[in-house]
Kinemage of the C-alpha trace (Angstrom):
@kinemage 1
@onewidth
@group {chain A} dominant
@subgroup {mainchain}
@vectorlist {calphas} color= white
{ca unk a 1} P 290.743 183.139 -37.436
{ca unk a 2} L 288.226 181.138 -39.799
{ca unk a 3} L 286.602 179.776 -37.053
{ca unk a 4} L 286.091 183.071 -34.573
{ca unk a 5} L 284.501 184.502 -37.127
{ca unk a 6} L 282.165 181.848 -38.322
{ca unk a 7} L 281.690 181.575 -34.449
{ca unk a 8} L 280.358 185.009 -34.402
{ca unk a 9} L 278.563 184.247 -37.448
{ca unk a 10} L 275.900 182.239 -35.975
{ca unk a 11} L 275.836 183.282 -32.344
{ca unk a 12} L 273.015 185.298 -32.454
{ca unk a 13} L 270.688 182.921 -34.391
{ca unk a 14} L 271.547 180.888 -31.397
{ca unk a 15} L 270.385 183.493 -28.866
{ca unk a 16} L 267.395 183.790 -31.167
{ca unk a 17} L 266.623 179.868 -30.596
{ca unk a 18} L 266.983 179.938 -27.618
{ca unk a 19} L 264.690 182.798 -26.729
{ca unk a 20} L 261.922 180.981 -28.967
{ca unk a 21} L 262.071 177.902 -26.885
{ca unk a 22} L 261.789 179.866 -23.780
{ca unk a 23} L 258.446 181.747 -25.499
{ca unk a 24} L 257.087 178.855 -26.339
{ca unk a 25} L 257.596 176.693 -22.854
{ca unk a 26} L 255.801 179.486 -21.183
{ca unk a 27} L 252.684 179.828 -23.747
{ca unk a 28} L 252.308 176.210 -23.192
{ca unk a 29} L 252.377 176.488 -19.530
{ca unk a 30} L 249.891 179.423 -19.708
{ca unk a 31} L 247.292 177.200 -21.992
{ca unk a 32} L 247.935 174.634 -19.266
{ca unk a 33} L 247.302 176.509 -16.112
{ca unk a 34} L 244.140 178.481 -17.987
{ca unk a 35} L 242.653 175.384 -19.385
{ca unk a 36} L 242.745 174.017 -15.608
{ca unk a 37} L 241.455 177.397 -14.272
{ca unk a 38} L 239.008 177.036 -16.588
{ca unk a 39} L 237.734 173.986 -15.708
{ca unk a 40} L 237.775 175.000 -11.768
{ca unk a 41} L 235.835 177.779 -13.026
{ca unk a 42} L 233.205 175.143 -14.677
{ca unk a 43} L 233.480 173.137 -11.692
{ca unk a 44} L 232.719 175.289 -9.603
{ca unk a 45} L 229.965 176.972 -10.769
{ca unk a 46} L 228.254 173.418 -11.741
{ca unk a 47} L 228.827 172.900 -8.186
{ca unk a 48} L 227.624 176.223 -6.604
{ca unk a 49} L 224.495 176.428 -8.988
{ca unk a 50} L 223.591 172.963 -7.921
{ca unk a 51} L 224.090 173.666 -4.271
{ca unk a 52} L 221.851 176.989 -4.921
{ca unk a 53} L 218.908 174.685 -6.817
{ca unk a 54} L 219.335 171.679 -3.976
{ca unk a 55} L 218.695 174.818 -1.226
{ca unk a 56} L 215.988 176.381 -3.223
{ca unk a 57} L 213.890 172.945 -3.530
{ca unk a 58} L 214.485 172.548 0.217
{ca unk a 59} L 212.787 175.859 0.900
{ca unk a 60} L 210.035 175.298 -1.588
{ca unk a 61} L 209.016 172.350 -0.343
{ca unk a 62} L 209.136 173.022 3.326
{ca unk a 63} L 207.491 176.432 3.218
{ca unk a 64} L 204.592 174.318 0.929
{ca unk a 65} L 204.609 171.865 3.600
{ca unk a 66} L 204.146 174.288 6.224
{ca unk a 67} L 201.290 176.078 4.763
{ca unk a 68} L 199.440 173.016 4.300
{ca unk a 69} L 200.116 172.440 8.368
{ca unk a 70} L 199.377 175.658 9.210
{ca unk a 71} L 195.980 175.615 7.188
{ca unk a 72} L 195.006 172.469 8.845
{ca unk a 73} L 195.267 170.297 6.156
{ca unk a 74} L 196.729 166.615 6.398
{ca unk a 75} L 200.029 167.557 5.835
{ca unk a 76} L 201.385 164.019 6.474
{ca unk a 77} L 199.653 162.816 3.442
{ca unk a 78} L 200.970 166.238 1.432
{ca unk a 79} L 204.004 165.468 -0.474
{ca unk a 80} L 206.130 168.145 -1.474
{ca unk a 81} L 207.699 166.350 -4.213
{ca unk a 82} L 206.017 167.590 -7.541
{ca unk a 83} L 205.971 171.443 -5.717
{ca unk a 84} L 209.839 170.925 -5.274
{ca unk a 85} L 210.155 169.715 -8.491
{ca unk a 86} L 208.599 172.377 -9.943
{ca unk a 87} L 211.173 174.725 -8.313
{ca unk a 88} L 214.263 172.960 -9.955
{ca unk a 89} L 215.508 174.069 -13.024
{ca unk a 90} L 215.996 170.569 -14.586
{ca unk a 91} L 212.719 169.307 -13.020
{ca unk a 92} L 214.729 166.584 -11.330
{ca unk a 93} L 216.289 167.445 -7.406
{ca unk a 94} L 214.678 164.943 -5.162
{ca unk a 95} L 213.130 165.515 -1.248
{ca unk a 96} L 215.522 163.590 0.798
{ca unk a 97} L 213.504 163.568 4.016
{ca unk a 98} L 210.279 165.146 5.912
{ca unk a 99} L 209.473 165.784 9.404
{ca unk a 100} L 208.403 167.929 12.132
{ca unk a 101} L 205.809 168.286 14.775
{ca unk a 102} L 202.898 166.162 15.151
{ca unk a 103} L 201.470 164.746 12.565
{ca unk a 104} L 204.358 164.763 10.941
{ca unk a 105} L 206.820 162.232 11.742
{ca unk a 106} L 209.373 163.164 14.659
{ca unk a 107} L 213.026 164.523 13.558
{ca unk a 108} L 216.152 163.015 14.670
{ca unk a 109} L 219.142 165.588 15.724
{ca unk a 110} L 220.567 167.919 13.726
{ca unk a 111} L 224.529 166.185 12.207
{ca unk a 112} L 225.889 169.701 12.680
{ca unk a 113} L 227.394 169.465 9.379
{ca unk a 114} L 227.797 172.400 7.138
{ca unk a 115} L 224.507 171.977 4.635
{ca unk a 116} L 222.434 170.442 7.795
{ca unk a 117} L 219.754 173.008 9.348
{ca unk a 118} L 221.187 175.064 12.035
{ca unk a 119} L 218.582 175.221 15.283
{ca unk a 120} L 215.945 172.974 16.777
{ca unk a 121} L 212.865 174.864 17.010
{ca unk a 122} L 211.966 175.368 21.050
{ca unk a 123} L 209.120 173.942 21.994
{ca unk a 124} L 205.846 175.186 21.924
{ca unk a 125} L 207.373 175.947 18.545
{ca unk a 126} L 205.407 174.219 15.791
{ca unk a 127} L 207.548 173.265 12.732
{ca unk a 128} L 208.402 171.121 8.993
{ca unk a 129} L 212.137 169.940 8.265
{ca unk a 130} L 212.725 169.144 4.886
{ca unk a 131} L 215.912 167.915 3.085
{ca unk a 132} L 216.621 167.753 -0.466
{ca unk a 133} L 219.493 165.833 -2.278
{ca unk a 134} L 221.020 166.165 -6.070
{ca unk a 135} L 219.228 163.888 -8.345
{ca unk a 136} L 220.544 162.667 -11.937
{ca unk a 137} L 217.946 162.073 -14.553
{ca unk a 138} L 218.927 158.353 -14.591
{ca unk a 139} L 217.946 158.771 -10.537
{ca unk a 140} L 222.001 158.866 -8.931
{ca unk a 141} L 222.528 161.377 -6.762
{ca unk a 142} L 226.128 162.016 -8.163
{ca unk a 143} L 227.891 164.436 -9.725
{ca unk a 144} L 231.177 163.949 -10.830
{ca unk a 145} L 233.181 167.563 -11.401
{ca unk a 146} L 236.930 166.603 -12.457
{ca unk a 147} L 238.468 168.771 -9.518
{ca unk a 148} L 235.704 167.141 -6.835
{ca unk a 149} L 238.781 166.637 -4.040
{ca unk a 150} L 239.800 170.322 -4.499
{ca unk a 151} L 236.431 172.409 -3.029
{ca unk a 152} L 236.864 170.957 0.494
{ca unk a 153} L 233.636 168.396 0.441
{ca unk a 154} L 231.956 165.484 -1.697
{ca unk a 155} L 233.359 162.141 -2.034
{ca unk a 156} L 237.808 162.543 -2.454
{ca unk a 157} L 237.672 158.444 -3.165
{ca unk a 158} L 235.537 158.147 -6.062
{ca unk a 159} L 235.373 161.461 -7.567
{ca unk a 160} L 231.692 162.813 -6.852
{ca unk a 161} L 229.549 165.091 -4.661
{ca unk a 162} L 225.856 164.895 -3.639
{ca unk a 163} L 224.432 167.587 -3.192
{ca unk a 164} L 222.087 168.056 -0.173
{ca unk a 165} L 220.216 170.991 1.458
{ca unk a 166} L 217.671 171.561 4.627
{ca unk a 167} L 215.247 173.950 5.131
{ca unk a 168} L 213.205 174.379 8.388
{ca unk a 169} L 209.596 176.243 8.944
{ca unk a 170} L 207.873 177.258 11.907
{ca unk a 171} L 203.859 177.896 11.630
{ca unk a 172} L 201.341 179.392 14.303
{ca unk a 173} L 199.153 181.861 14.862
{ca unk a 174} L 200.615 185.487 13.055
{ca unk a 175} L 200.936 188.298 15.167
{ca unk a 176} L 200.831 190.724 12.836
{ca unk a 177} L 198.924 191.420 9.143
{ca unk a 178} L 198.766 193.750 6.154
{ca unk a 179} L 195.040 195.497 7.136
{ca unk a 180} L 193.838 197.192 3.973
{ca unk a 181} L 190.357 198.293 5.304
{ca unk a 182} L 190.101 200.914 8.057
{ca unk a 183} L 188.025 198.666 9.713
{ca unk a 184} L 187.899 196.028 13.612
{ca unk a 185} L 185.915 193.273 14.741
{ca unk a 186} L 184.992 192.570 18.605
{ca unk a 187} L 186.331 189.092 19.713
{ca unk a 188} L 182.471 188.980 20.973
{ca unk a 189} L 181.838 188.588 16.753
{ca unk a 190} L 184.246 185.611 16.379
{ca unk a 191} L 182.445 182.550 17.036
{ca unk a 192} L 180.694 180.011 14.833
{ca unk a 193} L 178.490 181.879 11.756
{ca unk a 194} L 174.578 181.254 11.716
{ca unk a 195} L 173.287 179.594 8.611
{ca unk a 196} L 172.761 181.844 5.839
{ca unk a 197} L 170.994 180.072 2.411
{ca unk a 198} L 172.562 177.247 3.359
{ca unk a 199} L 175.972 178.539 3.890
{ca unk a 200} L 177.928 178.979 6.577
{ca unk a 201} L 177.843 183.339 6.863
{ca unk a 202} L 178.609 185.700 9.870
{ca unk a 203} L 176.026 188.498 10.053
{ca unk a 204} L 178.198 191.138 12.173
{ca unk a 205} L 175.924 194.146 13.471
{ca unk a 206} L 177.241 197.522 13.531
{ca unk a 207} L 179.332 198.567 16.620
{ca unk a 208} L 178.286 200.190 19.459
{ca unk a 209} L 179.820 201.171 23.012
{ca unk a 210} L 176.289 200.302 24.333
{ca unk a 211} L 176.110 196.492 22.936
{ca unk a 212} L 176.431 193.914 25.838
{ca unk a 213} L 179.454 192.467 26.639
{ca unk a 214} L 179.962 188.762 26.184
{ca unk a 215} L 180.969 185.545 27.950
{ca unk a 216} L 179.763 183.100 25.556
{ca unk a 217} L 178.121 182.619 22.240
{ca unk a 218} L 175.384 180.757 20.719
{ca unk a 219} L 176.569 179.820 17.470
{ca unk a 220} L 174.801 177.041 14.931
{ca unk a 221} L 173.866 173.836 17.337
{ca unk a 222} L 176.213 174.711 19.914
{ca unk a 223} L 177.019 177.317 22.696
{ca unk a 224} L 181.314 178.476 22.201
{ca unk a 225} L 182.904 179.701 25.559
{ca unk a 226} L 186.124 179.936 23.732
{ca unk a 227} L 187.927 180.252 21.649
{ca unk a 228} L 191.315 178.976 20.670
{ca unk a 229} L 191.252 177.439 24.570
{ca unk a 230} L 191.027 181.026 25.701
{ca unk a 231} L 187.968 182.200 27.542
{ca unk a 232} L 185.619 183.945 25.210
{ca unk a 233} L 185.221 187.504 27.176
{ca unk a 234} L 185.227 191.200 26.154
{ca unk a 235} L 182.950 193.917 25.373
{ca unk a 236} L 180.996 195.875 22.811
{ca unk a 237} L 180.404 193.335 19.964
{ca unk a 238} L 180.019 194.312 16.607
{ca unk a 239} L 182.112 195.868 13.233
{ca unk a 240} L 183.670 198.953 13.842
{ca unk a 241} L 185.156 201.647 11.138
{ca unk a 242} L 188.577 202.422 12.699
{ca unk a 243} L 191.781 204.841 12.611
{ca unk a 244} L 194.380 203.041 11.652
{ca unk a 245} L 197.876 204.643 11.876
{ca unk a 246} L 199.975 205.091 8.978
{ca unk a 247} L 197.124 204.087 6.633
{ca unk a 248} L 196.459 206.089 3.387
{ca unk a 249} L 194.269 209.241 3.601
{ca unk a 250} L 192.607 207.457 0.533
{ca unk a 251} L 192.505 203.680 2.234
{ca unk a 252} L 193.906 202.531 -1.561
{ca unk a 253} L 196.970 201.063 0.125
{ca unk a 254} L 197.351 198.513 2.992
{ca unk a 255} L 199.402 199.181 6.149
{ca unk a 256} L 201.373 196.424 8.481
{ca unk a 257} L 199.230 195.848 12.098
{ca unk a 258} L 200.879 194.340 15.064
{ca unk a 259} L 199.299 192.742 17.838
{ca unk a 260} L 199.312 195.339 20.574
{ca unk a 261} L 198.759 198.215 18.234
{ca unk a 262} L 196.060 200.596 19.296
{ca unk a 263} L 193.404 201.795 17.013
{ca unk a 264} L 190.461 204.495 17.552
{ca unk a 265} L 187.396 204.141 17.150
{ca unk a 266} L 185.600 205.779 14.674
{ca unk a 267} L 181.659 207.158 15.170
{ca unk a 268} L 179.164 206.937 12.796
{ca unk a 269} L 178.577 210.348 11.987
{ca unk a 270} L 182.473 210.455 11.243
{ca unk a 271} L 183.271 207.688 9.223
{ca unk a 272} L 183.520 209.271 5.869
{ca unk a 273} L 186.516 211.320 7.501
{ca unk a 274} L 188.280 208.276 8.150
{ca unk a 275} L 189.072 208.045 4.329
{ca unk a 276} L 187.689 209.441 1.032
{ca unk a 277} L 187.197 206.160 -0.609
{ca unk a 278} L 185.963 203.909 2.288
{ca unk a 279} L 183.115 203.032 0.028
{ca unk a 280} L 184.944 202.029 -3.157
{ca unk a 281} L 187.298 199.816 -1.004
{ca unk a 282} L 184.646 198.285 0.714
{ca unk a 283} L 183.153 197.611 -2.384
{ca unk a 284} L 186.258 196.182 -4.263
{ca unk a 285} L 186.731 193.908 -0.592
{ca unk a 286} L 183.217 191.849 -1.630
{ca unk a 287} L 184.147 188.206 -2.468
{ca unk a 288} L 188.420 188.694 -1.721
{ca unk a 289} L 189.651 187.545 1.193
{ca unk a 290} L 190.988 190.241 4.174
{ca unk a 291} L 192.450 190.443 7.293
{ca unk a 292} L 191.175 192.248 9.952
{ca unk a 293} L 192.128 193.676 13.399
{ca unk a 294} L 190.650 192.111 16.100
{ca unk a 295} L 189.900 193.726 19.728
{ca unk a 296} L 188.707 193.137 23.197
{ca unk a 297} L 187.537 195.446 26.263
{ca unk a 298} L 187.873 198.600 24.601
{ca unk a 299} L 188.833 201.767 26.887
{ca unk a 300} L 188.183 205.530 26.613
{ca unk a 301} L 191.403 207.495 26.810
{ca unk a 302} L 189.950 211.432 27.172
{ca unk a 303} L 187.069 211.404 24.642
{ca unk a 304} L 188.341 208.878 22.037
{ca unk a 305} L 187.492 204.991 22.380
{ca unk a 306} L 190.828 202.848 22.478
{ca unk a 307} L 190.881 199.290 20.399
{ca unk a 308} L 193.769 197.130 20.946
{ca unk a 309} L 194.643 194.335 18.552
{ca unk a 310} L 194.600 191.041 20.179
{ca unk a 311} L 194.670 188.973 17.378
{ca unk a 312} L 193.644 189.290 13.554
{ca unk a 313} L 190.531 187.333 11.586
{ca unk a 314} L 190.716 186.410 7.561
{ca unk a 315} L 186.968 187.092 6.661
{ca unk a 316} L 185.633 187.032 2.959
{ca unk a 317} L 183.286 189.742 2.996
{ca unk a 318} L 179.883 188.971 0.740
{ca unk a 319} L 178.230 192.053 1.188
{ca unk a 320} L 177.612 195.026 3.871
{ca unk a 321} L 175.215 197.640 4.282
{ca unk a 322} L 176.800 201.709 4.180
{ca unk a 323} L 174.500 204.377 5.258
{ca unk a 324} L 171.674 201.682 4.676
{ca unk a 325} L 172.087 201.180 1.041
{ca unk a 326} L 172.766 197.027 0.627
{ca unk a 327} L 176.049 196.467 -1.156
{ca unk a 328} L 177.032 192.679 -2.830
{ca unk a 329} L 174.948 189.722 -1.286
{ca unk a 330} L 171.345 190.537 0.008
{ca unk a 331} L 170.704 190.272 3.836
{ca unk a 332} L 168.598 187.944 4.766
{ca unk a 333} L 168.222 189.335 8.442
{ca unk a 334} L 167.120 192.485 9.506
{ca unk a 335} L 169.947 194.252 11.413
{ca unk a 336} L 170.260 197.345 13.068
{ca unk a 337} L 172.742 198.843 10.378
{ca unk a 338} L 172.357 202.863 10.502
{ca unk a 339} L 175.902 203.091 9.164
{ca unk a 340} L 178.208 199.760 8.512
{ca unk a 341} L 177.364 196.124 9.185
{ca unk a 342} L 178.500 192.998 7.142
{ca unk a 343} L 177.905 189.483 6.080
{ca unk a 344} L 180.851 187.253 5.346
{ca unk a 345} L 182.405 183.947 6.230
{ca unk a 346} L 185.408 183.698 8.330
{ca unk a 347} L 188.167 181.763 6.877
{ca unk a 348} L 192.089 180.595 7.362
{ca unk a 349} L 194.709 181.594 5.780
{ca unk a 350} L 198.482 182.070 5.690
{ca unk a 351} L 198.961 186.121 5.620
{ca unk a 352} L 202.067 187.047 3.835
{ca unk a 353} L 203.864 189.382 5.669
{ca unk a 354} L 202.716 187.316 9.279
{ca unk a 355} L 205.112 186.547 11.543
{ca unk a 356} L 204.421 183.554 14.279
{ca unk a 357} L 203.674 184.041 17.746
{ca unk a 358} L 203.459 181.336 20.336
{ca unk a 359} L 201.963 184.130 23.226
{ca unk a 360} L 199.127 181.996 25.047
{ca unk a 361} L 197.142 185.571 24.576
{ca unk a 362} L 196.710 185.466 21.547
{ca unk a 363} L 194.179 183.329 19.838
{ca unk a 364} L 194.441 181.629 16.695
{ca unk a 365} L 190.988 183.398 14.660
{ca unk a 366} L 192.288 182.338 10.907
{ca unk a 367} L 195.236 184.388 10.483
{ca unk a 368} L 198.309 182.054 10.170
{ca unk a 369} L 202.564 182.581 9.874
{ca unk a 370} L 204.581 180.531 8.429
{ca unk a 371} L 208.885 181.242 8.852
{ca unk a 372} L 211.764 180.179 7.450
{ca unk a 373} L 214.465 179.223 10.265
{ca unk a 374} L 218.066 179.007 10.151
C-alpha cells in the first residue's frame, strides 16, 4: 500500500520532467534552424547585392564605353575602369573584359550561361561588350558565403562564388530626339561651317520656299556632295520656325521627335503664334547645346508647307537675329534675316532619350543613340 501511494506521490513531477525536456529539445531546435535561416538570409543577400553591384558596373562601364564610340573618340584607348569603379559601392568590382566592333577588339561567342549577355548584335549593328567580375580588396575574386553549395552556382568544391556580369551597347545614328525649340534646319544647311573669328560657325539664313535647291556645298577649302555617304540633295535651304505637334503652347517644355514625323512650316508674319515665348527660349538656347529636326524636299499639302524629319542635328546656337534685333554673338556677315536666322556650330552628341537606327536613309548629322541590349 506504502508504495502505490508514494508511486502516486511523484508521478506527476515526472510528467512535469518530462514535458520540460520536450520544451526545451524543441527551443533548441528552433535557435538551430533560425540561426541557419539566418545565415541563408545573410548569405543570400551578400550574394544578391553583389550580383546587383557586379551588373551595375557592367552597365556603367559599357554604356561609358559606348558613348565614347559613338562620339568618335578612341574608345580602344578609353578604359572604363575608374568610371566602373566609381559605380561600385566599395570602390573595388573589377572590368573582366572589353570588346565590340571595330576598333574595339572582336568578341568571342556568347557561353550561354546564366550571367553571360543574351544576343549577338546583327550586323550592321555597331556595339561594346563589357564584363565585370567580384573583386576583394586584397584583389581575389572570391567570396566565400558559408551556404555557397546551396544557391545553385559558385564553386560547391572550395566554398566560394565569383561574381560576374555582362552588359552589351549598341550606338548609331538616333532616330529620334527631345526638340525643345519650335524650330528645322534644311539638310541643304548641314555641311561644313565657314570661318567665323577664327572659329568654326554655321551662319544659317532664314528660310524660304524660294531659296535654291542644292546638290552640293562649298564649305571651308572643300566642296561636300554628301553627307554621311548619302547624296547631299533637297530643297529650300535655310532655318525655319516650325509647328511641332504636342509641343507646349508656351515652348517651355521639350517634346519627343521621330524620324518620319511631319512638321509645318511656319511663315514669317506668323511666327509669334507658334508660341508666346519663342523669344525667351531662343534666348535661354544661346551657348547650350540642342537638337534639332532636320528636313529635305519639303511639299505643300493644301496651303500649308510639309517638313519631314529625316534626321536630327546637335547645334550650339551663339546668337540669332529675331525681327532684326541681334541676340548673343554679333554677326559678322550680312544676311538676309527679316525674321529668324542663326549662327552656331554644329556638334555631336549622345541625345538622351535617342534610340539607334541603322536605316541607310538616315544620315548621321551629330545626333547619336546609345542602347542597352539584352
Amino acid at each position: 500500500m506504502f508504495r502505490v501511494i508514494t508511486g502516486l506521490r511523484h508521478s506527476p513531477k515526472i510528467k512535469s520532467e518530462d514535458g520540460a525536456v520536450t520544451i526545451l529539445f524543441t527551443v533548441i531546435v528552433l535557435i538551430g534552424v533560425l540561426t541557419g535561416l539566418f545565415a541563408l538570409v545573410v548569405d543570400g543577400g551578400r550574394l544578391l547585392l553583389e550580383r546587383r553591384v557586379v551588373q551595375n558596373v557592367a552597365d556603367a562601364s559599357a554604356l561609358y564605353l559606348g558613348q565614347n564610340c559613338a562620339l568618335g573618340q578612341n574608345c580602344t584607348t578609353n578604359n572604363p575602369i575608374t568610371y566602373a569603379q566609381n559605380n561600385s559601392p566599395d570602390l573595388n568590382t573589377a572590368t573582366s573584359a572589353k570588346c565590340g566592333s571595330a576598333p574595339l577588339p572582336g568578341c568571342g561567342p556568347l557561353s550561354g550561361s546564366t550571367y553571360d549577355c543574351k544576343t549577338t548584335p546583327a550586323a550592321p549593328s555597331q556595339f561594346v561588350r563589357v564584363r565585370a567580375t567580384t573583386q576583394n580588396l586584397d584583389g581575389g575574386t572570391a567570396l566565400a558565403p558559408a551556404f555557397a553549395g546551396m544557391f545553385g552556382d559558385g564553386n560547391v568544391a572550395d566554398g566560394t562564388w565569383t561574381m560576374q556580369a555582362c552588359s552589351q551597347v549598341i550606338w548609331g545614328k538616333s532616330e529620334r530626339a527631345n526638340v525643345t525649340l519650335p524650330l528645322a534646319i534644311s539638310v541643304c544647311s548641314y555641311s561644313t561651317p565657314p570661318n567665323v573669328d577664327g572659329v568654326a560657325f554655321s551662319v544659317i539664313s532664314q528660310y524660304s520656299p524660294a531659296n535654291v535647291s542644292c546638290s552640293a556645298k562649298t564649305g571651308t577649302g572643300a566642296t561636300i556632295s554628301s553627307l554621311d555617304g548619302l547624296p547631299l540633295t533637297g530643297t529650300d535651304a535655310g532655318i525655319a520656325v516650325v509647328a511641332i505637334p504636342n509641343m507646349d503652347a508656351t515652348c517651355a517644355a521639350g517634346t519627343r521627335v521621330n524620324v518620319g514625323d511631319v512638321v509645318d512650316y511656319v511663315a514669317p508674319a506668323n511666327i509669334s503664334t507658334v508660341c508666346t515665348g519663342l523669344l525667351n527660349r531662343l534666348n535661354a538656347a544661346i551657348g547650350k547645346q540642342s537638337y534639332i529636326p532636320v528636313f529635305s524636299n519639303p511639299y505643300l499639302s493644301g496651303t500649308t508647307r510639309k517638313m519631314q524629319v529625316v534626321s536630327f542635328a546637335r547645334i550650339k546656337i551663339n546668337g540669332f537675329k529675331f525681327a532684326g534685333t541681334p541676340y548673343g554673338k554679333a554677326f559678322t556677315t550680312t544676311l538676309p534675316c527679316a525674321n529668324l536666322c542663326v549662327v552656331g556650330q554644329f556638334t555631336k552628341g549622345v541625345a538622351p532619350i535617342g534610340k539607334v537606327t541603322t536605316s541607310s536613309s538616315v544620315p548621321a548629322l551629330g545626333a547619336m543613340a546609345v542602347e542597352l541590349i539584352p
